[in-house]
C-alpha positions as CSV (number, residue, x, y, z in Angstrom):
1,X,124.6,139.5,123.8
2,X,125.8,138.9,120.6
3,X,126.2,135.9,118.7
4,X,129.1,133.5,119.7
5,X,132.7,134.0,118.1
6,X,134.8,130.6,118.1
7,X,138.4,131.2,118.2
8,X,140.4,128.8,115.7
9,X,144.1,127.8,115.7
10,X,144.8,126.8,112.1
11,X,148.0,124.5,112.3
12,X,149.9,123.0,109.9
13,X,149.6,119.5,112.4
14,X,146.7,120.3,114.3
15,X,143.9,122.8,114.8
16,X,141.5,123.4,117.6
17,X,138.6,125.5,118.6
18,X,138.0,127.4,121.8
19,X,135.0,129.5,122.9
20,X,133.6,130.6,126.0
21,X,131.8,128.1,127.8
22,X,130.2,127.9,131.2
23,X,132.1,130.7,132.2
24,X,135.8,130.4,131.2
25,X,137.2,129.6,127.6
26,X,137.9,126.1,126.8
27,X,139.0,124.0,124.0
28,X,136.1,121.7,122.4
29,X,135.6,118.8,123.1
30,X,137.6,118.5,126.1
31,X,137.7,114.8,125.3
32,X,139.0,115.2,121.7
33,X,140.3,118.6,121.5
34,X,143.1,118.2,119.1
35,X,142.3,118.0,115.0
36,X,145.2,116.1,113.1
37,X,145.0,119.2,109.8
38,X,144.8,116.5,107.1
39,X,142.0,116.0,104.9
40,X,141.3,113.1,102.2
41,X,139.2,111.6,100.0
42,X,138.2,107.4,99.7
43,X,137.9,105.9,97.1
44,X,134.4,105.4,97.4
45,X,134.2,109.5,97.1
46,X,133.8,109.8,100.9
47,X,135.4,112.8,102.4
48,X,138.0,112.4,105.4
49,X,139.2,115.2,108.3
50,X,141.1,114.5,111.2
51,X,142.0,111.0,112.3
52,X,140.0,109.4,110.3
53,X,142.1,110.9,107.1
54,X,145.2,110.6,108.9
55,X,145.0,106.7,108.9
56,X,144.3,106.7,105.7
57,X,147.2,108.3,104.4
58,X,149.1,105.1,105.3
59,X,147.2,103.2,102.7
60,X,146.3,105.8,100.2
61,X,149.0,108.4,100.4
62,X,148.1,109.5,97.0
63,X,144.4,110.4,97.8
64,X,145.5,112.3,101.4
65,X,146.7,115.9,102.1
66,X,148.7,117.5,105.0
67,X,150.6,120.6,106.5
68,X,148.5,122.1,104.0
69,X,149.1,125.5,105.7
70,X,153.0,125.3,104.2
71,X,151.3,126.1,101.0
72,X,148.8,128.9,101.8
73,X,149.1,131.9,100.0
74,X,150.6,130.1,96.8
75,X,149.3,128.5,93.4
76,X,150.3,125.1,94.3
77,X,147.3,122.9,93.9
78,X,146.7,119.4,96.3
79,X,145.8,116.1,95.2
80,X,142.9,113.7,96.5
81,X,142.7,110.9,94.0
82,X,140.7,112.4,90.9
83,X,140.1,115.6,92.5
84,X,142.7,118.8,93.2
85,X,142.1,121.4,95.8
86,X,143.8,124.5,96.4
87,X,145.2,125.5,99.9
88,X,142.3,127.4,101.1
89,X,139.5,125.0,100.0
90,X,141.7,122.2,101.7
91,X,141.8,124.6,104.8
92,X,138.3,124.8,104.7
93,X,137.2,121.2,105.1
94,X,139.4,121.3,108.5
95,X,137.5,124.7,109.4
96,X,134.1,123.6,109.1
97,X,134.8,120.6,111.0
98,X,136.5,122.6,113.7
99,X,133.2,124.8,113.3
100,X,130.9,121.4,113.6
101,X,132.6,120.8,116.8
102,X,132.1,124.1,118.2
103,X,128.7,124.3,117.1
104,X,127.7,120.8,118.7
105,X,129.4,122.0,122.2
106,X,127.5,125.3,122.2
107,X,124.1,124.1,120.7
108,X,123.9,127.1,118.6
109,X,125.1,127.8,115.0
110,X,128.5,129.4,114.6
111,X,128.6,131.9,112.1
112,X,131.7,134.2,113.2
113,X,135.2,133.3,114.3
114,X,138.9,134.5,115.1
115,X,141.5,132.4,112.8
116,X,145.4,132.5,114.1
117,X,148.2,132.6,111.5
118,X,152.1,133.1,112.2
119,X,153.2,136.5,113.2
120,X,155.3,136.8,109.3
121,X,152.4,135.6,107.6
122,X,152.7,137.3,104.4
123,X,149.4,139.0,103.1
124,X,148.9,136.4,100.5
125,X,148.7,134.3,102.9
126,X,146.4,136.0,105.7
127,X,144.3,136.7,102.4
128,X,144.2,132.7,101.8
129,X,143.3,131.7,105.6
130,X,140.5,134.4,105.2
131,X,139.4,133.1,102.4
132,X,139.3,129.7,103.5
133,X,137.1,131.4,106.3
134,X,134.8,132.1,103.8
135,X,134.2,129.2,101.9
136,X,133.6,126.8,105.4
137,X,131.0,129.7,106.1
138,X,132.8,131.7,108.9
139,X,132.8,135.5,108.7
140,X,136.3,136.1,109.8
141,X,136.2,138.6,112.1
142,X,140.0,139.0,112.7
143,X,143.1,137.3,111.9
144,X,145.6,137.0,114.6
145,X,148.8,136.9,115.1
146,X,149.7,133.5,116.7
147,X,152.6,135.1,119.4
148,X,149.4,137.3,120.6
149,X,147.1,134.4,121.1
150,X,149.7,133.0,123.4
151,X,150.4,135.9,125.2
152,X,146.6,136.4,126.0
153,X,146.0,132.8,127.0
154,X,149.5,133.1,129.5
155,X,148.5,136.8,130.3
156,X,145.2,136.3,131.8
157,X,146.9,136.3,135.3
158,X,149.5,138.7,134.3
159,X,149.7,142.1,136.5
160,X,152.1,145.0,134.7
161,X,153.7,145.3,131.7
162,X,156.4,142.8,130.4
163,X,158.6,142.2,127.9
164,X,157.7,138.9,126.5
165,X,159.8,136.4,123.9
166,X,157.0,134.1,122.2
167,X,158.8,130.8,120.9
168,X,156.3,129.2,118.4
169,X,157.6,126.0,116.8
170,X,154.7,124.2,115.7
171,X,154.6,121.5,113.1
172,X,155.4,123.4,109.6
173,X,156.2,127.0,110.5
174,X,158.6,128.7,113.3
175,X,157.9,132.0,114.4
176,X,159.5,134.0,117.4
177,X,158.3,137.3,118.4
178,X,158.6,140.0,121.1
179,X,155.9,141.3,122.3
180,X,154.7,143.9,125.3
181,X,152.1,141.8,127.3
182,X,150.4,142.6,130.5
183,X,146.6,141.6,131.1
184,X,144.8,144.3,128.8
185,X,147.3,145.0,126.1
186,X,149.3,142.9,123.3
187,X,152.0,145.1,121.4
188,X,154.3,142.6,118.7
189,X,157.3,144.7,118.9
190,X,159.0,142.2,116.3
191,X,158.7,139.3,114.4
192,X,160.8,136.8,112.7
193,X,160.6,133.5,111.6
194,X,160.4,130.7,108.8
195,X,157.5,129.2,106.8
196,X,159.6,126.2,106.3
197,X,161.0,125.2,110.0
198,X,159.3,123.0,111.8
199,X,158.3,119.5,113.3
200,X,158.0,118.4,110.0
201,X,161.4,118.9,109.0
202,X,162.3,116.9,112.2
203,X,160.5,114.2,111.2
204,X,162.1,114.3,107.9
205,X,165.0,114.0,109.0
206,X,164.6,111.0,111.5
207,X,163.1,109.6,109.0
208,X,166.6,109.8,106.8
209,X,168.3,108.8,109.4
210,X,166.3,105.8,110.2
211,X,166.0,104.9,106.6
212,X,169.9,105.3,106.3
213,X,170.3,102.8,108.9
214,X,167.4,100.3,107.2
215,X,169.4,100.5,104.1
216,X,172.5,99.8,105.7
217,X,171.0,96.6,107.1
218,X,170.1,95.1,103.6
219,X,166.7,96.8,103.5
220,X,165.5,98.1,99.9
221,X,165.0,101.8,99.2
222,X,161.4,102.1,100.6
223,X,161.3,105.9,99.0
224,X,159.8,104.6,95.5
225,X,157.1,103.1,97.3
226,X,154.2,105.7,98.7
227,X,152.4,103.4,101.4
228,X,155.9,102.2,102.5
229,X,157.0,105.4,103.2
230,X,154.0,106.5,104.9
231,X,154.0,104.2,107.1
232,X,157.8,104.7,108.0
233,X,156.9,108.4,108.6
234,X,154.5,107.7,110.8
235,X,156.4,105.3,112.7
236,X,159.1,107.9,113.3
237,X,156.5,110.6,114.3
238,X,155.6,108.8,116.8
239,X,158.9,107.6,118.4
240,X,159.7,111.5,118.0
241,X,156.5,112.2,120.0
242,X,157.9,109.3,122.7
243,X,161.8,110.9,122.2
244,X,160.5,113.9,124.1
245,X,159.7,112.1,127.6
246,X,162.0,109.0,126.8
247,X,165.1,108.3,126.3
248,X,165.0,106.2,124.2
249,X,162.0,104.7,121.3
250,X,162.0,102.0,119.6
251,X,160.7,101.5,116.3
252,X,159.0,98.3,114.4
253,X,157.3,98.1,111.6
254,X,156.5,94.0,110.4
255,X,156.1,93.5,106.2
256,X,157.7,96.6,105.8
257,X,159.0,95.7,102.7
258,X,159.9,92.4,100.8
259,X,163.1,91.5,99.3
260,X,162.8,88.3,96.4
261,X,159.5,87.1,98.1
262,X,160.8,87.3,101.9
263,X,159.2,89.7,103.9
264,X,161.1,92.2,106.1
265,X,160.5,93.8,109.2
266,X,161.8,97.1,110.7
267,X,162.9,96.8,113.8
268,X,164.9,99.7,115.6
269,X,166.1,101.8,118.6
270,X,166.5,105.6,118.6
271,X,168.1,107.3,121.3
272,X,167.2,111.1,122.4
273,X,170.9,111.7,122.3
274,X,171.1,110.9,118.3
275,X,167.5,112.5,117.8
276,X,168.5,115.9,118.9
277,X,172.0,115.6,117.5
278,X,169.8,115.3,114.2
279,X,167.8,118.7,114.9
280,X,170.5,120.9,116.2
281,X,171.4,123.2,113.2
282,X,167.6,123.6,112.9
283,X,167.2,124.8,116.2
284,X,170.4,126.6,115.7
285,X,168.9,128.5,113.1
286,X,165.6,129.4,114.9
287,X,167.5,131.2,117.4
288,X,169.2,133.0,114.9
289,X,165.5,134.2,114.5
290,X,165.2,135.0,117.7
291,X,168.4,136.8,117.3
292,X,166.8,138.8,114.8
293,X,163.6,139.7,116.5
294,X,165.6,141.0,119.4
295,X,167.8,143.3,117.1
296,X,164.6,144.5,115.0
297,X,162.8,145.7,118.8
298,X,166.1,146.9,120.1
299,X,166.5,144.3,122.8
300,X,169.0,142.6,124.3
301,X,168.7,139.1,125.8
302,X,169.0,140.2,129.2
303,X,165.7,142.9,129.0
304,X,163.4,139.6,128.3
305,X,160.9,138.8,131.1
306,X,159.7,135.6,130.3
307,X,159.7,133.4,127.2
308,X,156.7,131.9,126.2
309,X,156.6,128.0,124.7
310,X,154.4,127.2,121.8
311,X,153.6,124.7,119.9
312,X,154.3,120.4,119.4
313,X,157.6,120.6,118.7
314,X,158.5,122.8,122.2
315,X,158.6,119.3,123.5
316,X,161.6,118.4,122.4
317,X,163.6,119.0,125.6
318,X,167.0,120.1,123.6
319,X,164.7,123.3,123.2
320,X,164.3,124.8,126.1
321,X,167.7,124.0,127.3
322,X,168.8,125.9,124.2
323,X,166.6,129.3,125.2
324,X,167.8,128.7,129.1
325,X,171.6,128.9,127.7
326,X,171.2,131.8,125.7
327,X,168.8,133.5,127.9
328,X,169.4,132.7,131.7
329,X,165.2,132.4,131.3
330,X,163.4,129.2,131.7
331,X,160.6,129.2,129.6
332,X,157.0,128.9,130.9
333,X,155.3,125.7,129.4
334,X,152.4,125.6,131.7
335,X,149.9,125.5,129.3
336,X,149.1,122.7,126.5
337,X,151.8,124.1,123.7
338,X,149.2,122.3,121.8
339,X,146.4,124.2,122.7
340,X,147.7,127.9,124.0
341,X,147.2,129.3,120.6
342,X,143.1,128.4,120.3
343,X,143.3,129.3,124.2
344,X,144.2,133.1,123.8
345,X,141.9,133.5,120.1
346,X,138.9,132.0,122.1
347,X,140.2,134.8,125.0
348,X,140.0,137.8,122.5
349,X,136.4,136.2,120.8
350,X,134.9,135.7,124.5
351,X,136.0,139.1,124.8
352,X,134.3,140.3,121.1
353,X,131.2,138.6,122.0
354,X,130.7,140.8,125.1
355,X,132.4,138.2,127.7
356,X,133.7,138.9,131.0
357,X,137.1,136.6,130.2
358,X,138.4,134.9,133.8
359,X,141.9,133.8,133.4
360,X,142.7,130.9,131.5
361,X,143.1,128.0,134.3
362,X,145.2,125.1,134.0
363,X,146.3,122.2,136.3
364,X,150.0,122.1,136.5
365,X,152.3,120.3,139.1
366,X,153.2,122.4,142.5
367,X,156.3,120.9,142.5
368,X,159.5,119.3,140.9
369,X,160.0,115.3,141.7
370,X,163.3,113.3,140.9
371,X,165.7,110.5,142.4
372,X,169.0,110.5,143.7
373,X,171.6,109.4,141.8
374,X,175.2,109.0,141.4
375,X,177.0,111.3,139.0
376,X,180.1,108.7,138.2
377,X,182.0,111.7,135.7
378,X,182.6,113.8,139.1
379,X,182.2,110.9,141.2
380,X,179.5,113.0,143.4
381,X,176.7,111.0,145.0
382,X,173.4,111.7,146.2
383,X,173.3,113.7,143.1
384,X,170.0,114.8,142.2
385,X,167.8,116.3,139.2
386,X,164.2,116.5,138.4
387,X,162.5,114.4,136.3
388,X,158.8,116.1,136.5
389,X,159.3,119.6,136.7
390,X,157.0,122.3,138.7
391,X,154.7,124.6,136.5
392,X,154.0,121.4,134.0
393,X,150.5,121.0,133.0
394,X,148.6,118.0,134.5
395,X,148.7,114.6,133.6
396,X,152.4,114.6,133.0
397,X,154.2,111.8,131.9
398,X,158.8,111.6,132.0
399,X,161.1,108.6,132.1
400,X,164.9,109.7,132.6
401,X,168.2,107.2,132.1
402,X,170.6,106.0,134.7
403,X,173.2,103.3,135.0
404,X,174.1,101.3,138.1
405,X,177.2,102.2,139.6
406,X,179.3,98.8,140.4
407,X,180.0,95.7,138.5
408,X,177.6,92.9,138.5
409,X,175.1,95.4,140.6
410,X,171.8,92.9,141.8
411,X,170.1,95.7,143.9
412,X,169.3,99.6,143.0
413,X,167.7,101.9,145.7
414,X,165.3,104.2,144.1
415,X,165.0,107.7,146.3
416,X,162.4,109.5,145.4
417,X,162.6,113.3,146.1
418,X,160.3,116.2,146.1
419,X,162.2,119.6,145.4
420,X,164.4,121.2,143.3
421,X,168.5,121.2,145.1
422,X,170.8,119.9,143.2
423,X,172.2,117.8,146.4
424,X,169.1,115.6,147.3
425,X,169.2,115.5,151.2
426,X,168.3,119.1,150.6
427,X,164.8,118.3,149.2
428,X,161.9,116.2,150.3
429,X,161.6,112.1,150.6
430,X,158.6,111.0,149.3
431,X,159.0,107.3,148.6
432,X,161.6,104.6,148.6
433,X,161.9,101.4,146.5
434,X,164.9,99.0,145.7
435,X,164.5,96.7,142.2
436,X,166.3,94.0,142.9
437,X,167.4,90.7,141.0
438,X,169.5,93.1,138.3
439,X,171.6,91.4,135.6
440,X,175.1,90.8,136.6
441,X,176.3,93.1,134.3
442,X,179.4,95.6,134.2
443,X,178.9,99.4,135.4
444,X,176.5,101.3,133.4
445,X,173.8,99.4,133.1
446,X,170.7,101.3,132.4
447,X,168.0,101.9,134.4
448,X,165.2,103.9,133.1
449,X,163.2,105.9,135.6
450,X,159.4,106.4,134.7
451,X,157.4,109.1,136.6
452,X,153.7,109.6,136.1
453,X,151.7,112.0,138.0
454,X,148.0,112.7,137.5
455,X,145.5,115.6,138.5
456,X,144.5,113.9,141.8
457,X,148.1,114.4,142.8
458,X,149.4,110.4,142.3
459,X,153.1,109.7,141.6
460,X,153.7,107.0,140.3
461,X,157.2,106.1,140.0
462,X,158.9,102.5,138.2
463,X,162.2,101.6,137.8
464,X,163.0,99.2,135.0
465,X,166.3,97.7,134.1
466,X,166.4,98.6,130.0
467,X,168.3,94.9,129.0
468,X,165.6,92.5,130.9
469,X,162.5,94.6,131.5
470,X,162.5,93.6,135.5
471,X,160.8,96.6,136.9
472,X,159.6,97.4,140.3
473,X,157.6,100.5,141.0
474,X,156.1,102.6,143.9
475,X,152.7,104.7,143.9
476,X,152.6,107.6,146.0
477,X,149.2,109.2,147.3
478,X,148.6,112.7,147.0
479,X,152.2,113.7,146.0
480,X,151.4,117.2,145.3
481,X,149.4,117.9,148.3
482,X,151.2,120.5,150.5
483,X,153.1,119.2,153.1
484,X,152.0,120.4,157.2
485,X,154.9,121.6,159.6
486,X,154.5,118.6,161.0
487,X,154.7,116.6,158.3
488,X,158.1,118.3,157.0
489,X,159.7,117.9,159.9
490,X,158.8,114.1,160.2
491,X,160.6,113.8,156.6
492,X,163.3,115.5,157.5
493,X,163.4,113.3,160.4
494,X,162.8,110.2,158.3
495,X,165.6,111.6,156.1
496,X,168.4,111.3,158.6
497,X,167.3,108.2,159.7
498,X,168.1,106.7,156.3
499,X,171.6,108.8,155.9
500,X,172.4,107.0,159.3
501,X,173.8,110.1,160.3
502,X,172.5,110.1,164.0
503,X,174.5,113.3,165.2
504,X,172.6,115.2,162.9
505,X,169.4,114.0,163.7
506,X,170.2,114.3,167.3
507,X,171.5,118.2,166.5
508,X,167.8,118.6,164.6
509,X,166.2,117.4,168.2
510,X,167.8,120.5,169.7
511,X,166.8,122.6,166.8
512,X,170.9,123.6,166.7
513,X,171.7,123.9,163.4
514,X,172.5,127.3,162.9
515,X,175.8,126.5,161.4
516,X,174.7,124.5,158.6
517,X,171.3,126.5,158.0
518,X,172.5,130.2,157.2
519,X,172.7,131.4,154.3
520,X,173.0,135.3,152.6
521,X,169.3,137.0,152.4
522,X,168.5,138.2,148.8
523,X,165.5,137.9,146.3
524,X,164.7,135.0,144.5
525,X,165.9,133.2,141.8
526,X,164.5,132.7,138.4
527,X,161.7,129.7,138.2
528,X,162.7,125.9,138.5
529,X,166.1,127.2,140.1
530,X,167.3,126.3,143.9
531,X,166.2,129.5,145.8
532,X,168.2,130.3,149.0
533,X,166.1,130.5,151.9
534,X,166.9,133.3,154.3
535,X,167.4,132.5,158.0
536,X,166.5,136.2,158.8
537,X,163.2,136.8,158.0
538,X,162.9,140.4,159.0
539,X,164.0,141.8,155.1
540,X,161.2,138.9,154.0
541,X,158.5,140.1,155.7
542,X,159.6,143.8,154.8
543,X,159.8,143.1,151.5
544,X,156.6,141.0,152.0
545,X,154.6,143.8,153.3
546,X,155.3,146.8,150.7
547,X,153.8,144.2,148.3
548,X,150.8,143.9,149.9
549,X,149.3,146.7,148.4
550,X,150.5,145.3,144.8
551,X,148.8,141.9,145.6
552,X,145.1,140.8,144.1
553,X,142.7,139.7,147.3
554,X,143.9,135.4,146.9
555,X,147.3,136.5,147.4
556,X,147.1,139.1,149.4
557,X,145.2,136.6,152.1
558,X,148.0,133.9,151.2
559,X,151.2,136.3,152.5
560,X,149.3,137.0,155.1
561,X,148.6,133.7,156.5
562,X,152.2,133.2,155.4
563,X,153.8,136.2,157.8
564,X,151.6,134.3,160.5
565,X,152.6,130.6,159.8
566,X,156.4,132.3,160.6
567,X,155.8,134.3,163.6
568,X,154.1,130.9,164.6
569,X,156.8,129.1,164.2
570,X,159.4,132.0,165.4
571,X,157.3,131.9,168.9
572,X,157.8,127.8,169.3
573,X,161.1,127.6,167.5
574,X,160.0,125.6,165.0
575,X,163.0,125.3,162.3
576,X,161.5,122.8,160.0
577,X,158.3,125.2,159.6
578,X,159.7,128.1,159.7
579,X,161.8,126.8,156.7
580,X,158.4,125.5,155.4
581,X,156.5,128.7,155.5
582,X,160.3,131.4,154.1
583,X,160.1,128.8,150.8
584,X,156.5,129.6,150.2
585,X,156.7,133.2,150.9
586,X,159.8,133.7,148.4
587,X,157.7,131.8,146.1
588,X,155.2,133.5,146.1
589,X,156.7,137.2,146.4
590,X,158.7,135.9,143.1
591,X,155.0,135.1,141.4
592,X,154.1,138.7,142.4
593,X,157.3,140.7,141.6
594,X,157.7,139.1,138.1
595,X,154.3,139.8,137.3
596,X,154.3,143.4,138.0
């Protein structure tokens, strides 16, 4: 066997390592895996990577570099106190500690590695990243493109040939490129992008914005001043880090700044709503890129198979609503965009080092869970939407905003659903919980919803009234265990109960419901949408079995366990599990069909 190859995702935020370990590719450590890309210098001469430099750059800005990789491939030279750097021996600090890392994990020296760079990476710049390489001892083997890293970490369990958009917005750089992906083979078909779109920008410009509004308070330009600044702009990192699964963050900084000897503090909200109202005619202009790629490989939007999230700063929810808009697609964010890059170049160096590769494996919720709620501009209730959405990697984090319906409101019932209809009796209850003892305040005061959900499968669910911070919260065990016939029709059961609508639950008894249960046969729909379930199974199961020959051994053994779960419940006239068992065989037939 040869010696090790590390694969290494260079980023202008972060980097990471990954190499094959213990039989599948990981990212090392798995307790620290993510390397803030900034390097500096103390002032006792002492060098600095990672977090340790990135504190410092909020007291010594001037002896501090990052996004270094905006300036690879040019002449521009770096600062650290006394000392300047250019972009490659800057890189190179960050590589050999990624290589350190590696090297402690495997318990062998690391002399070889794969480095990542963005798909329009000029040559100048691959040149650069090589020769940083060099200079933190690595014999770069290969320099990949960044959209096929991703599509090898994602295309591990990929059957056929697709037509893939890769949507790479890390923290300095934007790249989107097509590619042909199936499990052996990576074509780019085209490229676009821009070396100067990215996170950073974002930050920039909350940063203006929330300066604008310091300013406008009486604060005192805090631009002159370095450690002033840095500190702002990494107080607004982090509440756009927070933006992304709130809806709001708030930002305080104390001794900010002083104005004639008083001392004054920052202290500030920022909405999502504002935040992304800041960042549209950036993300405008990257899907003018994607635009571009599309008419370089002579593609319409329409002839894309999946779209691939990548990087940070896919977070930001504004941007997969954008892609599903344009597209019809939702976009597949199942693994880390942090770490899908390192994923699929430690996929191709297992592979270089004479590895048998198993797929890349991730934990990721089964299912989508929200509340009910009242939509007051259509005046619709039991309204629902998810909050944690199916496919997201484990742990997963979201708190949504809602406002209470009725004047002076004391009470608000919290539903908690597993599913993903748009109408919420038509999903799962998992858990009920009222918060009472509200402010008696006029309609629309906000209630922000908190989900949490970890690998063991706990929900955790609190409701807190924004204004007073009276919260009230639910935890509920094993949310993402799969529910038994029995089970689902106990729920459903449960369900009517609480509607008070005892007709129905009587008609449910009887297992006469034909009326309200059909619906049109037809294939599935696209991921995270509401997928009809067909009352007739016979074109199912037919469809079902010309698969079979299509499907690997796991799945094969799951529709067939499936096809018996339905006769089952055919023979005893078991609506609830018959319904149980259609919904997982449509899922799963649209897992096969869309890859290959």
């Amino acid at each position: 066997m040869a010696d090790a190859i590390i694969g290494i995702d260079l980023g202008t935020t972060n980097s990471e390592v990954a190499a094959f370990v213990d039989g599948k590719v990981r990212v090392l450590p798995a307790d620290e895996p993510i390397l803030p890309s900034v390097v500096g210098v103390t002032p006792e001469g002492k060098l600095l990577v990672g977090v340790p430099a990135r504190n410092q750059l909020l007291v010594y800005p001037e002896r501090t570099v990052k996004s270094i990789k905006r300036k690879m491939g040019t002449d521009e030279r770096a600062t650290l106190g006394e000392r300047t750097l250019t972009p490659p021996e800057v890189s190179a600090v960050i590589l050999r500690a990624l290589k350190e890392r590696a090297e402690a994990a495997l318990g062998e020296p690391v002399r070889r590695a794969i480095i990542t760079v963005p798909a329009f990476f000029s040559d100048a710049q691959r040149q650069a990243t090589k020769d940083a390489g060099a200079i933190a001892g690595l014999e770069v083997v290969r320099i990949l493109n960044e959209p096929t890293a991703a599509a090898l970490a994602y295309g591990e369990d990929r059957e056929g040939v697709k037509t893939v958009l890769v949507y790479d917005l890390g923290g300095g750089t934007f790249d989107v490129s097509l590619v042909q992906a199936s499990r052996e083979m990576t074509e780019v078909l085209a490229s676009h992008g821009d070396t100067r779109l990215g996170g950073d920008d974002f930050d920039q410009l909350l940063f203006d914005h929330v300066h604008g509004r310091w300013m406008a308070e009486g604060g005192p330009d805090l631009r002159p001043d370095g450690r002033a600044s840095a500190r702002l702009l990494r107080a607004v990192e982090e509440a756009k880090k927070a933006l992304s699964f709130e809806p709001h963050a708030r930002i305080r900084e104390e001794h900010l700044a002083s104005v004639n000897g008083v001392s004054r503090h920052l202290d500030l909200e920022v909405s999502r709503d504002a935040y992304e109202e800041l960042i549209t005619p950036l993300l405008e202009k990257t899907l003018d890129s994607v635009h571009e790629a599309l008419t370089r490989a002579g593609k319409r939007p329409d002839q894309i198979e999946e779209i691939l999230l990548v990087g940070g700063a896919t977070r930001t929810p504004l941007v997969s609503d954008l892609l599903t808009n344009r597209t019809g697609l939702v976009p597949r964010q199942d693994l880390h965009p942090d770490l899908c890059v390192a994923l699929g170049a430690g996929v191709l160096a297992a592979r270089l080092s004479g590895h048998d590769v198993e797929r890349v494996l991730v934990d990721v919720s089964p299912y989508s869970f929200g509340i009910a709620y009242f939509d007051a501009y259509e005046d619709e209730p039991d309204c629902y939407r998810p909050i944690l959405h199916r496919s997201s990697p484990l742990p997963l984090s979201r708190t949504e905003a809602y406002a209470t319906v009725h004047d002076d409101q004391v009470n608000c019932d919290i539903d908690v659903y597993q599913g993903e209809d748009p109408y919420a009796p038509n999903n799962l209850l998992v858990g009920r919980f009222t918060v009472e003892g509200l402010s008696k305040a006029p309609a629309g005061n906000e209630i922000l919803c908190r989900m949490d959900l970890d690998v063991d499968g706990l929900l955790r669910v609190t409701a807190v009234e924004k204004k007073t911070g009276l919260a009230k919260s639910i935890a509920i065990e094993k949310a993402t265990t799969a529910l038994t016939p029995e089970e689902i029709r106990r729920k459903r059961f449960d369900l009517l109960e609480l509607s008070g609508d005892e007709e129905e639950h009587e008609h449910d008894d009887d297992g006469d419901e034909e009326d309200e249960l059909e619906v049109e046969p037809g294939p599935p729909a696209a991921p995270d949408a509401t997928a009809a379930v067909p009352t007739d199974v016979a074109p199912l199961l037919e469809r079902s079995r010309a698969l079979l020959p299509r499907m690997s051994p796991d799945d094969r053994e799951d529709a067939i366990a499936l096809h018996e779960r339905i006769e089952q419940a055919l023979l005893e006239d078991d609506r609830p599990a018959l319904l149980a068992a259609q919904a997982e065989l449509v899922d799963l037939l649209f897992f096969i069909e869309e890859n290959g």
